[in-house]
GUFI-375577 format. One record per residue (C-alpha): residue number from 1; x, y, z. Coordinates in nm, 2 decimals. Each point is the difference from the previous one (the first is absolute). Example, Ala and Ser with C-alpha at 12.3 -4.5 7.8 and 13.67 -1.06 7.14 Angstrom:
2
DONU pos      X      Y      Z
DONU   1   1.23  -0.45   0.78
DONU   2   0.14   0.34  -0.07
// end
This chain:
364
DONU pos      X      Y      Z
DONU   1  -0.48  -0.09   2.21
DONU   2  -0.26   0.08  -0.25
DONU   3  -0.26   0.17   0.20
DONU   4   0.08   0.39   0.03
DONU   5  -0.28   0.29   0.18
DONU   6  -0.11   0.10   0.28
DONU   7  -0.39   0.10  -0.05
DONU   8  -0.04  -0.17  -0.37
DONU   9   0.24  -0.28   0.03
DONU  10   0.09  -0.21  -0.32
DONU  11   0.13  -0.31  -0.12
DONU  12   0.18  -0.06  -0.31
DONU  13   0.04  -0.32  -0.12
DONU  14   0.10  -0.21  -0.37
DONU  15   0.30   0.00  -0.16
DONU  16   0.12   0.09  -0.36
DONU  17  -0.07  -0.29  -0.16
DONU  18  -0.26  -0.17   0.20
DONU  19  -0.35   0.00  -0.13
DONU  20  -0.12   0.27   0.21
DONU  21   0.13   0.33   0.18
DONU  22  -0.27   0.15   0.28
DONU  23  -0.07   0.25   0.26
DONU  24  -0.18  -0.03   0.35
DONU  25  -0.13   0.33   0.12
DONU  26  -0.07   0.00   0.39
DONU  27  -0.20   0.23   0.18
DONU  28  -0.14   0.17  -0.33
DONU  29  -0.28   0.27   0.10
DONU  30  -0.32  -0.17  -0.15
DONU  31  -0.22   0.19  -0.27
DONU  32   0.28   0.08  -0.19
DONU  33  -0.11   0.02  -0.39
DONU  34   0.34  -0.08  -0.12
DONU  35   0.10   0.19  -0.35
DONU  36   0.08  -0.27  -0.24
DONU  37   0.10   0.24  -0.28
DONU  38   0.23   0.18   0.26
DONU  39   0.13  -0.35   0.05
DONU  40   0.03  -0.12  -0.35
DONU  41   0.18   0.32  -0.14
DONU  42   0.26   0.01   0.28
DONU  43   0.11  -0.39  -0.03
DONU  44   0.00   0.10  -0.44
DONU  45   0.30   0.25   0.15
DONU  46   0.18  -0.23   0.17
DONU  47   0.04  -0.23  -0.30
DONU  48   0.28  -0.03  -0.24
DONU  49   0.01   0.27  -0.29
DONU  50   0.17  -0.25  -0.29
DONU  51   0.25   0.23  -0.14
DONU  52   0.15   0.10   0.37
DONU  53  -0.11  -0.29   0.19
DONU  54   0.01  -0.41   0.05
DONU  55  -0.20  -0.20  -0.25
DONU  56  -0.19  -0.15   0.26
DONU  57  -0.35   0.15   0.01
DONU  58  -0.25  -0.15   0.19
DONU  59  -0.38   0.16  -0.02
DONU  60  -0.05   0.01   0.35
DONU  61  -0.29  -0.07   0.01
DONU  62  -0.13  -0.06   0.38
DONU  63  -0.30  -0.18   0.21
DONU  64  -0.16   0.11   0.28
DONU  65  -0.11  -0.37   0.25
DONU  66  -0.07   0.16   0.28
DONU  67  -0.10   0.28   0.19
DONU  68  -0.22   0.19  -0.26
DONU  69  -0.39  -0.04  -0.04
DONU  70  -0.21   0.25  -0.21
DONU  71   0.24   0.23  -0.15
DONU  72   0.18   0.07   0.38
DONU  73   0.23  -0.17   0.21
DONU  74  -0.14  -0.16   0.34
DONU  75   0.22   0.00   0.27
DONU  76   0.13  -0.31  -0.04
DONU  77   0.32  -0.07  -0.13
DONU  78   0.00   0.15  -0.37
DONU  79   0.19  -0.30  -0.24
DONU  80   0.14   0.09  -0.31
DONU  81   0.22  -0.25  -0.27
DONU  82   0.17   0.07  -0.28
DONU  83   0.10  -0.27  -0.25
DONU  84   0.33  -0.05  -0.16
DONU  85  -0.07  -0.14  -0.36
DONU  86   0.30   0.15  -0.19
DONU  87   0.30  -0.23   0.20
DONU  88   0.34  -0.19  -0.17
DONU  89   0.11  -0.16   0.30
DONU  90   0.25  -0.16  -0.25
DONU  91   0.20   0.29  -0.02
DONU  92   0.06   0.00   0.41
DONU  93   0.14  -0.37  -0.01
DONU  94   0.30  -0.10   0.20
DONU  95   0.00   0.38   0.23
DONU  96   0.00  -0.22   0.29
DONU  97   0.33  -0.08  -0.10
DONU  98   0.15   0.27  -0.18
DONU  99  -0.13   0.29   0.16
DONU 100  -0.03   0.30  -0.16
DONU 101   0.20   0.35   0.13
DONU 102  -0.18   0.28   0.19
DONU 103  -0.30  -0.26   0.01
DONU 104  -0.15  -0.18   0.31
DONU 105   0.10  -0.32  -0.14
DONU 106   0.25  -0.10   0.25
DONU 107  -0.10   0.13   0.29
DONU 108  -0.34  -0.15  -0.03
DONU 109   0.08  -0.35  -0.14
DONU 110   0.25   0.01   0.37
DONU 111  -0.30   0.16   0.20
DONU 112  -0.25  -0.26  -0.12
DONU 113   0.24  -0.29  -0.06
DONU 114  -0.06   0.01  -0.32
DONU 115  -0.39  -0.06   0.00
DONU 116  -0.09   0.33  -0.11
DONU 117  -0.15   0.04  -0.34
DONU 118   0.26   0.24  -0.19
DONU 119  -0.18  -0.05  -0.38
DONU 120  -0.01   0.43  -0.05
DONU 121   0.12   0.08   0.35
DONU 122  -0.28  -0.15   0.15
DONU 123  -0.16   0.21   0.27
DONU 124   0.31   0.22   0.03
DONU 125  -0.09   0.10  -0.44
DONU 126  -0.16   0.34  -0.11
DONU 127  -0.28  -0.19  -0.12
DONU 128  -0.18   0.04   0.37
DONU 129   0.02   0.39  -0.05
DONU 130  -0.32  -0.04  -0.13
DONU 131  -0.12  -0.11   0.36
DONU 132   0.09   0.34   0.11
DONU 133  -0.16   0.22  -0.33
DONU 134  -0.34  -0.22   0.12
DONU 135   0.07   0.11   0.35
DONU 136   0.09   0.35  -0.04
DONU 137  -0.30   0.06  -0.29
DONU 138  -0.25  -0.08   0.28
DONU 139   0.19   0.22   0.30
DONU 140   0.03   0.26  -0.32
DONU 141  -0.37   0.05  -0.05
DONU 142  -0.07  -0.03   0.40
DONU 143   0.28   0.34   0.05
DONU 144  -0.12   0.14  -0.29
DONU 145  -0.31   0.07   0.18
DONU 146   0.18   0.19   0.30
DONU 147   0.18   0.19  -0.26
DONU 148   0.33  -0.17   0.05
DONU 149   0.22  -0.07  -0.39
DONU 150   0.29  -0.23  -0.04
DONU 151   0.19   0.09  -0.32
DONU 152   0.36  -0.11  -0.14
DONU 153   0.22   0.08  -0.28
DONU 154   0.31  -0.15  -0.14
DONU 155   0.24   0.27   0.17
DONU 156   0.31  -0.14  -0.18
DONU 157   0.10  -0.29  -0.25
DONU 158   0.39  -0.12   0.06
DONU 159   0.10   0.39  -0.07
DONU 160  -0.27   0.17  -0.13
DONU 161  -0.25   0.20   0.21
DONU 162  -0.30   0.10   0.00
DONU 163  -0.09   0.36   0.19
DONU 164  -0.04  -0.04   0.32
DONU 165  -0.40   0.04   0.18
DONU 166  -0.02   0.29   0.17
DONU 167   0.03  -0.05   0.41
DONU 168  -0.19   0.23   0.12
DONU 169  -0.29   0.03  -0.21
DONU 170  -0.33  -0.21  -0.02
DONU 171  -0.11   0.01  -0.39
DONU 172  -0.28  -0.29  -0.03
DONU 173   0.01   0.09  -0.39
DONU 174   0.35  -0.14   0.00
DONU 175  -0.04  -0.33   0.21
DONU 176  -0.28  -0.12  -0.22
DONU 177   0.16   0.09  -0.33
DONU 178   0.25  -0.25   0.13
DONU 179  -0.23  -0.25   0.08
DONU 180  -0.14  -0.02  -0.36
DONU 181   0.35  -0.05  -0.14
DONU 182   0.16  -0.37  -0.06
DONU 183   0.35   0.21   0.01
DONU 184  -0.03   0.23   0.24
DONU 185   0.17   0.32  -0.05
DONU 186   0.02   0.35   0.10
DONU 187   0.16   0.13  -0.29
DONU 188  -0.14  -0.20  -0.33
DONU 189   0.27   0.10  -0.19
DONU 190   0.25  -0.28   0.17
DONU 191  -0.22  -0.28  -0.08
DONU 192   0.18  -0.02  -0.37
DONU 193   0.34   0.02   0.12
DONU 194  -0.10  -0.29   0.32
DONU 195  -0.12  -0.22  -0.26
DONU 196   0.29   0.00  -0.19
DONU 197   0.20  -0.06   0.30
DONU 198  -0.16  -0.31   0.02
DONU 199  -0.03  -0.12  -0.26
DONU 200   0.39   0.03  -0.07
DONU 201   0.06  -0.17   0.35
DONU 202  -0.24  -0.30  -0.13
DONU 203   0.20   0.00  -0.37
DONU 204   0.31  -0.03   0.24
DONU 205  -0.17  -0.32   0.22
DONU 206   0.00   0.26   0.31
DONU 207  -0.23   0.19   0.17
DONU 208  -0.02   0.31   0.20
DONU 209  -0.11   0.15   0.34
DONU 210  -0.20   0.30   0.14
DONU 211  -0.16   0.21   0.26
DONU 212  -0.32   0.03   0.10
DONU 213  -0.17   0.33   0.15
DONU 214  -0.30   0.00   0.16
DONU 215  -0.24   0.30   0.15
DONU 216  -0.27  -0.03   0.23
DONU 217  -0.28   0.23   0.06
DONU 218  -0.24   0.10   0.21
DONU 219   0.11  -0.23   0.26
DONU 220  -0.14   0.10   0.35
DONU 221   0.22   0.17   0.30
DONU 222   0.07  -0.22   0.24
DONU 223  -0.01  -0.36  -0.21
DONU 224   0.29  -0.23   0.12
DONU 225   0.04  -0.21   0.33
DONU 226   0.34   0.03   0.15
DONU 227   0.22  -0.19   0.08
DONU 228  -0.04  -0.29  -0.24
DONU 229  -0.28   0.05  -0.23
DONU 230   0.11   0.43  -0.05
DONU 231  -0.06   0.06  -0.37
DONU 232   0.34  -0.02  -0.13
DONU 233   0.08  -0.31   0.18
DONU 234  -0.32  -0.22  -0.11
DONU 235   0.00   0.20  -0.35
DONU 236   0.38  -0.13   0.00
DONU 237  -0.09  -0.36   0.07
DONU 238  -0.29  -0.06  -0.24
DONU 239   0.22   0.20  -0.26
DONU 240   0.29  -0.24   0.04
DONU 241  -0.28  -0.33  -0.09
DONU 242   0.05   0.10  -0.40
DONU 243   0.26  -0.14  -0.14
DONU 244   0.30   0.15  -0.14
DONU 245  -0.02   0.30   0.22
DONU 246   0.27   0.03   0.19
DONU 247  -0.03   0.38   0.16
DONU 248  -0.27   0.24   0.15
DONU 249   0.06   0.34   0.06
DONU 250  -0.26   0.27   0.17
DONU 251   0.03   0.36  -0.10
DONU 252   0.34   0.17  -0.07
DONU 253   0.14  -0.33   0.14
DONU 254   0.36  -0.08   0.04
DONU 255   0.05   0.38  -0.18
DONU 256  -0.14   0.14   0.33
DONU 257   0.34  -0.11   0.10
DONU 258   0.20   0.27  -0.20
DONU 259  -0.18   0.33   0.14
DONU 260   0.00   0.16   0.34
DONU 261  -0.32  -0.04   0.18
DONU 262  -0.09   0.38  -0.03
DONU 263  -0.06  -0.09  -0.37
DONU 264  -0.21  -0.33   0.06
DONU 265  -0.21   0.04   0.31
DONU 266  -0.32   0.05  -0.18
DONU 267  -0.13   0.35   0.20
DONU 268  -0.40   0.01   0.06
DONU 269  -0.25   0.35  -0.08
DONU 270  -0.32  -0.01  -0.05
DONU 271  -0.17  -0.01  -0.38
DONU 272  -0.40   0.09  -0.05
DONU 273  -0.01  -0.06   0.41
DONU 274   0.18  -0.37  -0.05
DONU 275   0.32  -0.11   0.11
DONU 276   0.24  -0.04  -0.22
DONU 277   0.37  -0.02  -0.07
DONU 278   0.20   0.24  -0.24
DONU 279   0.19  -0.29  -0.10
DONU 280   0.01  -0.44   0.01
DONU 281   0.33  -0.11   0.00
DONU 282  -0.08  -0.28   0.28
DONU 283  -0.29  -0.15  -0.29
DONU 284  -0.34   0.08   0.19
DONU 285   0.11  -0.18   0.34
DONU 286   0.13   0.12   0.33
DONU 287   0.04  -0.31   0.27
DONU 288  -0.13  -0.27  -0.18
DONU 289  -0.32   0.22  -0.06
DONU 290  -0.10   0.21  -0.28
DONU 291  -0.04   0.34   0.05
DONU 292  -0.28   0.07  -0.30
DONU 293   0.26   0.07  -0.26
DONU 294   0.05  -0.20  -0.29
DONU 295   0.17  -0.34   0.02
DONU 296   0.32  -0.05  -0.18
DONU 297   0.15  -0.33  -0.08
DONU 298   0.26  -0.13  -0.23
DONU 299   0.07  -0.36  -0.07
DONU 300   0.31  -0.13  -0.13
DONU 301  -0.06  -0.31  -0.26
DONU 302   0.31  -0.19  -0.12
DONU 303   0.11  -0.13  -0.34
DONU 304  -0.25  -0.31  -0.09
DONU 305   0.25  -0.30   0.17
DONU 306  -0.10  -0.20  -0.33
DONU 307   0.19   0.07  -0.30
DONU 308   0.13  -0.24  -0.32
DONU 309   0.34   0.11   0.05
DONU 310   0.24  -0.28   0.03
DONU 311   0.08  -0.01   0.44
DONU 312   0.18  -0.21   0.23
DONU 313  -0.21  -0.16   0.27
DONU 314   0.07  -0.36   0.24
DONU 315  -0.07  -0.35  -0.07
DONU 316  -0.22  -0.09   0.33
DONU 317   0.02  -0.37  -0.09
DONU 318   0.39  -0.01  -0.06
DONU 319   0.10   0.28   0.15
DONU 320   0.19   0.15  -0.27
DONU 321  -0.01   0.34  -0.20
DONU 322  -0.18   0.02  -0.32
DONU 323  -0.14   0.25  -0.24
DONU 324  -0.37   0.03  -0.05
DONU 325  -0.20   0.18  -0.24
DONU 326  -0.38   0.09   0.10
DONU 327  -0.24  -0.13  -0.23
DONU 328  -0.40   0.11  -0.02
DONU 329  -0.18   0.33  -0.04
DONU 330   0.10   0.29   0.20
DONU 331   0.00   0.39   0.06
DONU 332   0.26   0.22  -0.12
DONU 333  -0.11   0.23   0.28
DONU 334  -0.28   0.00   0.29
DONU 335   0.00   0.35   0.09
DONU 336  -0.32   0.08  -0.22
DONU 337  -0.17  -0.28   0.12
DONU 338   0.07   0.04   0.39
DONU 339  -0.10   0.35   0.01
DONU 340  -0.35  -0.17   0.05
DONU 341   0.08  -0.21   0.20
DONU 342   0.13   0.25   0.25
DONU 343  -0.29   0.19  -0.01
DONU 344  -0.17  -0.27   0.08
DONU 345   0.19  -0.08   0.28
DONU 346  -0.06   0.37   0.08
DONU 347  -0.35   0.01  -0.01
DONU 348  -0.02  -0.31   0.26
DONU 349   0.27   0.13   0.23
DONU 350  -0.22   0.34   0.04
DONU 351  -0.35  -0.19   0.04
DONU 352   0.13  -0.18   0.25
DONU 353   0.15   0.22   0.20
DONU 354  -0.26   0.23  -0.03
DONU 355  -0.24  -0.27   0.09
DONU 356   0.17   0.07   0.34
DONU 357  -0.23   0.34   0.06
DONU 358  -0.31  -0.07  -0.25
DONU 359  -0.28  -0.21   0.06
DONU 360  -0.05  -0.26  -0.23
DONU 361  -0.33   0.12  -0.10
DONU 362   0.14   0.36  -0.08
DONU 363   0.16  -0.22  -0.28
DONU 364  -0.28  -0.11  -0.19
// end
């Protein structure tokens, strides 16, 4: 399935080597005047930094064909491509028979019988995160409006960490300080000692892993339709589209585990004549709602799969073992790169929702 949403619905569609990668938005309020620079700057994020990244840089640069008309969309279904001009399918040949570890190789090529096009990972490749920064740009500026911010920081790399955002606090300073960096991070200070990191696991033909932790502000009481669209679950399932993430944890998360519940129920009083909580251990959300504190998410990414190390993998054809070494151009880490991405993913999952009490016009 490539169509996910429940008011704006969207389509992704391409593949990582095809000529094109788009996006069909659904249901789009018309007289929408989208923010291209908003746009623009957060797909620059998303791409590769050379020294701590793949080699593969593609501009990104994207056509609207539909659904826009005098500087604001229509109502009709909003159409956006991207081209791939910066492809070596070379370096992919023969993965439909040699398939590479912790990829999708084999289990697609037995899915599809061997049809599918698997030059880059095809449709199951990073490359169509940039789908979601063009979705989550436009749901970003639409939130933005109702005061709701989506920002993420690289909370750890492999072993080092990053401080951790405060729970319980709503600091708008902080989120968009965050979402002018291309490395996220709450404490500069690491960014030296992560880059090194790096680059000594791409000197060693290896790559590293990381989390991702996100914060969400201003978020309504009451957003979330339980039982099967509550935030966490439908935040969980558009989370788990990006690849390479392989856990999602909300507030104090499986650490809730280790304390008695006297020191994680999060008690109510009353602040300046609001509800609040003294603390936010359960991450802004109490049955599948939120409860108007902030949001807290962390993402677990793993290890990029491809690495130039010599590895064993299958002969499909002859059925026997055989080593493999991954040729073409790839990332040494995507932590940096996917904390973008899931704000993106962020920023949709809360529009949409939310979508669930506004009007549409209210979102103009």
């Amino acid at each position: 399935m490539n169509t996910i949403g429940h008011n704006i619905k969207v389509t992704f569609f391409g593949e990582s080597h095809g000529p094109y990668i788009g996006v069909v938005f659904d249901n789009l309020p018309a007289g929408i005047e989208l923010d291209e620079e908003l746009i623009r700057f957060n797909l620059s994020k998303r791409r590769p930094a050379k020294k701590i990244s793949t080699t593969r840089v593609e501009a990104d640069n994207y056509q609207i064909v539909s659904g826009y008309f005098n500087g604001k969309t229509t109502g009709a279904a909003l159409t956006v491509l991207i081209e791939n001009a910066n492809t070596i399918s070379g370096d992919y040949k023969n993965l439909n028979i040699t398939p590479r570890p912790s990829h999708s190789d084999y289990p697609a090529n037995i899915k599809y019988q061997g049809f599918n096009d698997y030059r880059g990972g095809g449709f199951f490749s990073g490359r169509l995160t940039a789908l979601w920064v063009l979705v989550g740009s436009i749901a970003q500026q639409i939130l933005q409006k109702q005061g709701v911010l989506v920002g993420s920081h690289i909370y750890s790399l492999k072993d080092i960490k990053d401080q951790s955002f405060d729970p319980n606090e709503t600091n708008p300073e902080q989120i968009l300080k965050l979402n002018e960096s291309f490395f996220p991070l709450i404490d500069s200070n690491l960014q030296e000692p992560m880059y090194q990191l790096i680059t000594d696991a791409k000197m060693n033909l290896d790559s590293v892993g990381g989390i991702i932790e996100s914060k969400i502000i201003n978020l309504p009481v009451g957003v979330g339709e339980p039982y099967f669209l509550s935030v966490e679950s439908y935040i969980s399932q558009l989370l788990f589209s990006v690849p390479a993430l392989k856990a999602v944890e909300f507030g104090d998360g499986f650490n809730i585990t280790k304390h008695f519940g006297s020191e994680m129920n999060d008690q109510y009083n009353i602040d300046n004549d609001s509800v609040t909580t003294t603390s936010n251990h359960n991450g802004g959300i109490l049955g599948g709602i939120s409860n108007g504190r902030p949001i807290i998410v962390r993402c677990a990414m793993k290890p990029t799969s491809s690495i130039a190390k010599t590895q064993t993998t299958v002969n499909l054809e002859t059925k026997e073992n055989t080593d493999l070494i991954i040729k073409g151009r790839h990332d040494p880490q995507i932590v940096s790169r996917a904390a973008h991405v899931i704000n993106a993913v962020l920023n949709f999952a809360c529009l949409d929702l939310l979508m669930f009490q506004i009007k549409r016009d209210e979102l103009k």
